[in-house]
Backbone as JSON, one array per atom type, in Angstrom:
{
  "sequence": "XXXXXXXXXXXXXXXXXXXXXXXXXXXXXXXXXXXXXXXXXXXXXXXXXXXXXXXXXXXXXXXXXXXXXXXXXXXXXXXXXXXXXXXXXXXXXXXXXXXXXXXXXXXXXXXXXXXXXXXXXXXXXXXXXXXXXXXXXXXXXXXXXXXX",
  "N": [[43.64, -3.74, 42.42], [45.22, -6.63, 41.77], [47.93, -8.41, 39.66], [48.48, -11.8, 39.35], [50.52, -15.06, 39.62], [51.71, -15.46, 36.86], [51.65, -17.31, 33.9], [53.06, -18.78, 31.04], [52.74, -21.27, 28.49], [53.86, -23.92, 26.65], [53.08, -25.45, 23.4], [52.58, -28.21, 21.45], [50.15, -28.81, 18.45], [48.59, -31.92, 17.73], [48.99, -32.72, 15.37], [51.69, -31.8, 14.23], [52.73, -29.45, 13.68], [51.21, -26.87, 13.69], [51.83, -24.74, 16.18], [50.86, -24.07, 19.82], [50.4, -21.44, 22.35], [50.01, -20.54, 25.3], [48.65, -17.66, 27.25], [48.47, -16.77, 30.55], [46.88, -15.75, 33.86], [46.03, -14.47, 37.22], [43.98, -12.7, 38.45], [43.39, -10.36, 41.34], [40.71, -8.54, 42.9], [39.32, -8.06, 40.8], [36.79, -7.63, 40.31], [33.44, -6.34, 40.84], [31.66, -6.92, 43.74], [28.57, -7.45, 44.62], [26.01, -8.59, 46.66], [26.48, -11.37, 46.43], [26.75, -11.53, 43.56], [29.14, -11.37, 41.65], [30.85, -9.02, 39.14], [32.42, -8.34, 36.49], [33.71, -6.16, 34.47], [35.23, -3.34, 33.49], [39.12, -3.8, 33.04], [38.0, -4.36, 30.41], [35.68, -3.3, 29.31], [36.34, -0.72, 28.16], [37.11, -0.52, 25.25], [38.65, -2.61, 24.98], [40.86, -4.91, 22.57], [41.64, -8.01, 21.15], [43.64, -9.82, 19.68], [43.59, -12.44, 19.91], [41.85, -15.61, 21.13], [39.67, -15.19, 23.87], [40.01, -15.85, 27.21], [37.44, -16.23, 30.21], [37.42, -16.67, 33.61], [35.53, -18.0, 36.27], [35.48, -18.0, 40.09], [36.04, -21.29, 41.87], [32.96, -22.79, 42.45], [31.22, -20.75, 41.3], [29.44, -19.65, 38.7], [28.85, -18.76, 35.62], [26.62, -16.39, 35.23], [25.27, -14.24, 32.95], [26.01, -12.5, 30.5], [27.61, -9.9, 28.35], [29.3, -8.76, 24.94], [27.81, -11.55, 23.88], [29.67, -14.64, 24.6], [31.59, -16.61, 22.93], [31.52, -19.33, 23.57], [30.64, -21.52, 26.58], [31.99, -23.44, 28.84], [32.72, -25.45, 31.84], [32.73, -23.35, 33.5], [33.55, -21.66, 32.6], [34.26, -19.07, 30.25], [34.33, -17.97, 27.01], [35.39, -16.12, 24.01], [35.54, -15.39, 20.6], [38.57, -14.94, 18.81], [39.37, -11.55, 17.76], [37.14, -10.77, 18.76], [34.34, -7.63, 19.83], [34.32, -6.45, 22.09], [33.66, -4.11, 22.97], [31.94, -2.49, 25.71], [31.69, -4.04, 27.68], [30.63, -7.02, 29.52], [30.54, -9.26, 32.39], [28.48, -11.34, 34.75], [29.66, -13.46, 37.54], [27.68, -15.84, 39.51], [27.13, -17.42, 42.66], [26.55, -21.13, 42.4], [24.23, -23.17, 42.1], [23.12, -24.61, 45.56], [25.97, -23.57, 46.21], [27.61, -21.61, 48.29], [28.52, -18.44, 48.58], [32.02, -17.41, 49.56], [32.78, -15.29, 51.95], [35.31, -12.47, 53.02], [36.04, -12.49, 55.51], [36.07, -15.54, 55.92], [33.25, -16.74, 56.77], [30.17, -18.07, 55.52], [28.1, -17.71, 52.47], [25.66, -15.18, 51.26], [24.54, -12.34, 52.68], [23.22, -10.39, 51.69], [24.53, -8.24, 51.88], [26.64, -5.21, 50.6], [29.18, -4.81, 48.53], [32.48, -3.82, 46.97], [35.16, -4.38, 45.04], [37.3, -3.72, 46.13], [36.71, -3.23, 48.75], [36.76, -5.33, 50.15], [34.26, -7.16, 50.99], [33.17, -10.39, 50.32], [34.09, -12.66, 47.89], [35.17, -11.3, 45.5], [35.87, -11.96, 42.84], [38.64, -12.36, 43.97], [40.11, -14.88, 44.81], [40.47, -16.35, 42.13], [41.22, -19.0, 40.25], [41.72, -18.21, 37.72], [41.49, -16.07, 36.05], [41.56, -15.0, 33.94], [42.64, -15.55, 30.7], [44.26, -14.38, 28.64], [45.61, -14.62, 25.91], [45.32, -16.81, 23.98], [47.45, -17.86, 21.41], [47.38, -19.19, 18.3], [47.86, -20.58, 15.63], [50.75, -20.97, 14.26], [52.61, -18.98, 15.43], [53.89, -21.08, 16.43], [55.35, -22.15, 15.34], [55.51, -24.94, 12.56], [57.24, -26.83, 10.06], [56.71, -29.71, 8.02], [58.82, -32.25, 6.27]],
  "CA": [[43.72, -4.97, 41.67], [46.73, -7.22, 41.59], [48.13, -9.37, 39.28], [50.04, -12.66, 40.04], [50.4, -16.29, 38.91], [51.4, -15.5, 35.02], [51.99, -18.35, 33.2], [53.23, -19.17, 29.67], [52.6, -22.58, 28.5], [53.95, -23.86, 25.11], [52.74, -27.05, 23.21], [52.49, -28.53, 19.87], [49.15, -29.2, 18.19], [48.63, -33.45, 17.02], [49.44, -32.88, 13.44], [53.07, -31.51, 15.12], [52.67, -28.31, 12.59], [51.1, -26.04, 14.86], [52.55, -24.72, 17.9], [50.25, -23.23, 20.46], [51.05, -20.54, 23.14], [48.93, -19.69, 26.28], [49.37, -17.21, 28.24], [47.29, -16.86, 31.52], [47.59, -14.52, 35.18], [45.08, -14.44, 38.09], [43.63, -10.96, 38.62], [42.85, -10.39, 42.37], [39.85, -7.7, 43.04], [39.16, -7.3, 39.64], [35.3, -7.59, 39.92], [32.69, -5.52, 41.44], [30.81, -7.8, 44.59], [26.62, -7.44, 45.47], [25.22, -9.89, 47.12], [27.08, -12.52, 46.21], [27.44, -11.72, 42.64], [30.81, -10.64, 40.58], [30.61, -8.57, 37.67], [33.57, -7.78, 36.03], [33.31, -4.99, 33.36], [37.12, -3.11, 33.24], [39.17, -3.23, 32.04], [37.21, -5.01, 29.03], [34.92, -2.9, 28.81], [36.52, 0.2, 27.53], [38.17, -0.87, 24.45], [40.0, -4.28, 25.07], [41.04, -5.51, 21.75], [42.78, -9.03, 21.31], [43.98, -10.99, 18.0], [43.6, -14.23, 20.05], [40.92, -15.78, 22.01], [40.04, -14.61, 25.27], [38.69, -16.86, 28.18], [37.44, -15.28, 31.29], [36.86, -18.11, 34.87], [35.29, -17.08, 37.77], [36.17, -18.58, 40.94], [35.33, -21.95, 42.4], [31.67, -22.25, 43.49], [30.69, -19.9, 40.48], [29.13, -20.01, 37.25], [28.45, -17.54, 34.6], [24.92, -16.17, 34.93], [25.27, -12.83, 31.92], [27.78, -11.71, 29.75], [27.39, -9.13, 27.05], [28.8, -9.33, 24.29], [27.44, -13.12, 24.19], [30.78, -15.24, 24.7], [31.41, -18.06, 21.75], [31.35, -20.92, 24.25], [30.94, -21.3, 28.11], [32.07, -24.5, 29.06], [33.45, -25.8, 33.05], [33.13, -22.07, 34.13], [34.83, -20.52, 31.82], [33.18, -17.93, 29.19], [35.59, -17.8, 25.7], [35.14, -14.61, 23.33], [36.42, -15.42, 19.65], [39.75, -14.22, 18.04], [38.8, -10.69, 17.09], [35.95, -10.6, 19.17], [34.15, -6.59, 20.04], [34.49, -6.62, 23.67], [32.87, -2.98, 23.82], [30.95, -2.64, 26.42], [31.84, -5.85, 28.29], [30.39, -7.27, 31.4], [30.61, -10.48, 32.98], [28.29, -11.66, 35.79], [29.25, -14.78, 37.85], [26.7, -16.18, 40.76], [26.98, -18.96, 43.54], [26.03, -22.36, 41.49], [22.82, -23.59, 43.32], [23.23, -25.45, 46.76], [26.77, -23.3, 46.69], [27.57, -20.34, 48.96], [30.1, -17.34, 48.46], [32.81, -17.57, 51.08], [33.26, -14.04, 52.84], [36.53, -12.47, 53.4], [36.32, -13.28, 56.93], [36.15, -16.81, 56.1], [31.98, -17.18, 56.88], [29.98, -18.07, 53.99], [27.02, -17.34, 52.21], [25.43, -13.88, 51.28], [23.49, -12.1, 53.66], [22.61, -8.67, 51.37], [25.56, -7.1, 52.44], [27.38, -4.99, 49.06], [30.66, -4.38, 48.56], [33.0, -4.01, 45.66], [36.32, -5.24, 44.83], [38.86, -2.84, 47.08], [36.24, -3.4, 50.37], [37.16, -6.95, 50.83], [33.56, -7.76, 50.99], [32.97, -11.26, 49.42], [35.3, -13.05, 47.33], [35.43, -10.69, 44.52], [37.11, -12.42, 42.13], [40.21, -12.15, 44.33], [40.45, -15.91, 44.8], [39.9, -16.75, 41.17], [42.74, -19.31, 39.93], [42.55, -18.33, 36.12], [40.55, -14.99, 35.72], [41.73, -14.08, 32.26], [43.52, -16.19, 29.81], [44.19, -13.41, 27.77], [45.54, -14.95, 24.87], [45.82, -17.75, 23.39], [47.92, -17.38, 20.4], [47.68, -20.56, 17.94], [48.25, -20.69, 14.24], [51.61, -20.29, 13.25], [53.57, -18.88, 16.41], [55.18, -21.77, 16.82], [54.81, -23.44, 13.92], [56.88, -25.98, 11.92], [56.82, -27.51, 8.82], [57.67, -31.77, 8.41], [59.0, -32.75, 5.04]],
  "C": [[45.19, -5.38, 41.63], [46.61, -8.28, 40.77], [49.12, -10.74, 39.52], [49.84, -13.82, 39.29], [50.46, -16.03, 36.88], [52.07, -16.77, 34.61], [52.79, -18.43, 31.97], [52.85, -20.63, 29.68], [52.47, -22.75, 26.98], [53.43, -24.95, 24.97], [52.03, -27.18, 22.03], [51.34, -29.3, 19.6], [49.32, -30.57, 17.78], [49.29, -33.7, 16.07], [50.83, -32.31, 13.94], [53.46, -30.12, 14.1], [52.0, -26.81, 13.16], [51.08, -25.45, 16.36], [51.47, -23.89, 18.58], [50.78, -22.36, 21.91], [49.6, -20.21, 23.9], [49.52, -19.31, 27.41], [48.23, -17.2, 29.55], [47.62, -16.15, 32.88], [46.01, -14.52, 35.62], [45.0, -13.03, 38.75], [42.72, -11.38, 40.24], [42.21, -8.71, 42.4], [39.27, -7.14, 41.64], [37.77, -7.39, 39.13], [34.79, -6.99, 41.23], [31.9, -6.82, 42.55], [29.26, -6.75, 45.18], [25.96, -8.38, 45.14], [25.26, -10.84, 46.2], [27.44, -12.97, 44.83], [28.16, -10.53, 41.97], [30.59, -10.26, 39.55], [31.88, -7.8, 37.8], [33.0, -6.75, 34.4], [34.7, -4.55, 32.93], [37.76, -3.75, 33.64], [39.1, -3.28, 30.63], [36.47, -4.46, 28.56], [35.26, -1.39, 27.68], [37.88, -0.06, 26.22], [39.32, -1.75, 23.96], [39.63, -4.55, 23.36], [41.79, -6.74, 21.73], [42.92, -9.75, 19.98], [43.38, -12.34, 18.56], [41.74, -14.21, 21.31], [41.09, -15.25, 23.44], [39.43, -15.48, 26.01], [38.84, -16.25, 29.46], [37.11, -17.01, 32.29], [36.55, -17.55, 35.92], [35.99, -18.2, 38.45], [35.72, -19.8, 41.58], [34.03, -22.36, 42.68], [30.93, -21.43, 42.67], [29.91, -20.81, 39.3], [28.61, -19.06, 36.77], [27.07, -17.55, 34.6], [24.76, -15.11, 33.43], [26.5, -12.77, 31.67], [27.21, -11.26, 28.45], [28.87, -8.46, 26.41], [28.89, -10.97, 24.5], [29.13, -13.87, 23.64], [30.32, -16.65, 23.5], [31.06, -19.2, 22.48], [31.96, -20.25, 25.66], [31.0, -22.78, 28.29], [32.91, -24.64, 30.55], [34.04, -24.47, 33.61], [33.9, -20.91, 33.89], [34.04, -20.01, 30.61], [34.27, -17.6, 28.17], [35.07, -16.93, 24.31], [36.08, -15.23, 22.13], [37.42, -14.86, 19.42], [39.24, -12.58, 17.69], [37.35, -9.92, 17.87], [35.98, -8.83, 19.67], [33.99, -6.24, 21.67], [33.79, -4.8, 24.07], [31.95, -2.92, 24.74], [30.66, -3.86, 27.23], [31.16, -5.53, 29.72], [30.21, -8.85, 31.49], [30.05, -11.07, 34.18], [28.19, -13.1, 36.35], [28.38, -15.0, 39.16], [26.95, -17.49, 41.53], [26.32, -19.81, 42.46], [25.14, -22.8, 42.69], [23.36, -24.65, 44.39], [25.4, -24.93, 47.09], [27.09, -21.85, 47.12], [29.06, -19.84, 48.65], [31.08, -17.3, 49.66], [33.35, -15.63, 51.22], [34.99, -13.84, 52.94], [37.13, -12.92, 54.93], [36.21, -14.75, 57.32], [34.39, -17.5, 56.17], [31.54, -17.18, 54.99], [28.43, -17.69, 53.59], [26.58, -15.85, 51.72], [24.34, -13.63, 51.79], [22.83, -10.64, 53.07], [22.86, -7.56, 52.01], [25.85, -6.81, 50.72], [28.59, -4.57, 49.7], [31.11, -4.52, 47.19], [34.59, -4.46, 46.02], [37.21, -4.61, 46.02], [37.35, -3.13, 48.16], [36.2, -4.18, 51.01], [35.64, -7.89, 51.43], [33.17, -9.06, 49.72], [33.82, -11.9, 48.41], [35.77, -12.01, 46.56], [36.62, -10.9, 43.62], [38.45, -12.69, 42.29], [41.0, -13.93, 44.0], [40.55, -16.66, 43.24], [41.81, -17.55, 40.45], [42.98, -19.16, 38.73], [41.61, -17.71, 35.7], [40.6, -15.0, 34.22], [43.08, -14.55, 31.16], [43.65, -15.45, 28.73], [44.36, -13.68, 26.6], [45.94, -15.85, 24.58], [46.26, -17.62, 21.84], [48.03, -18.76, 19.67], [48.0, -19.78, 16.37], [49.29, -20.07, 14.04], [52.69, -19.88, 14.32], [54.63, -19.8, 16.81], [55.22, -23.02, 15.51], [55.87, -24.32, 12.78], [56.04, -26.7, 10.87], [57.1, -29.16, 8.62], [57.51, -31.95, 6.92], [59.7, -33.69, 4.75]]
}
């Protein structure tokens, strides 16, 4: 697994009193591939704790079929776990979105009921994914200002 693309990104809520902070990094191989769908599990599953929200995205062409525990809101491919949330026992499975095919590492597409997992370079496996794991978004107060 590799990580790359980390971000920060600061920016002040409407009311100009709360500052928000997101951080964000694109995890390449960091899901399991069969036949054509990604399940990510570690390293969420054993014990991830976070103060802030978490939002997981598969890759292009995806969409969240399962996820245990049940994510607060899935909205434009993205699956978001409350503040606090129990992440024991995590798993995450995304699947081709109907009438769209998995693109192969060799560039062909589709799944033919070949398996592979993340290190065998079969199937995307999350490698391509432009914003796996927005780990935290940190709001209330981090950047926060008062107006008097």
């Amino acid at each position: 697994m590799t990580v790359s693309a980390a971000s920060v990104d600061l920016s002040t809520a409407d009311d100009g009193t709360t500052g928000l902070v997101e951080l964000s990094a694109t995890y390449e191989g960091l899901a399991a591939v069969e036949d054509g769908r990604l399940t990510v599990a570690e390293p969420f599953a054993s014990g991830f704790e976070t103060d802030y929200r978490f939002t997981l995205r598969g890759p292009d062409g995806y969409r969240l079929a399962d996820a245990a525990p049940e994510p607060a809101a899935v909205e434009d491919g993205r699956a978001t776990w409350a503040a606090g949330s129990d992440l024991s026992g995590f798993e995450a499975t995304f699947v081709p979105e109907s009438g769209a095919a998995a693109e192969n590492s060799d560039g062909t597409s589709g799944t033919d009921g070949t398996t592979g997992d993340a290190s065998s370079g079969d199937g995307p496996g999350l490698g391509p994914v432009a914003v796996l794991a927005a780990l935290a978004v940190a709001t209330a107060g981090l950047v926060a200002r008062r107006r008097t």
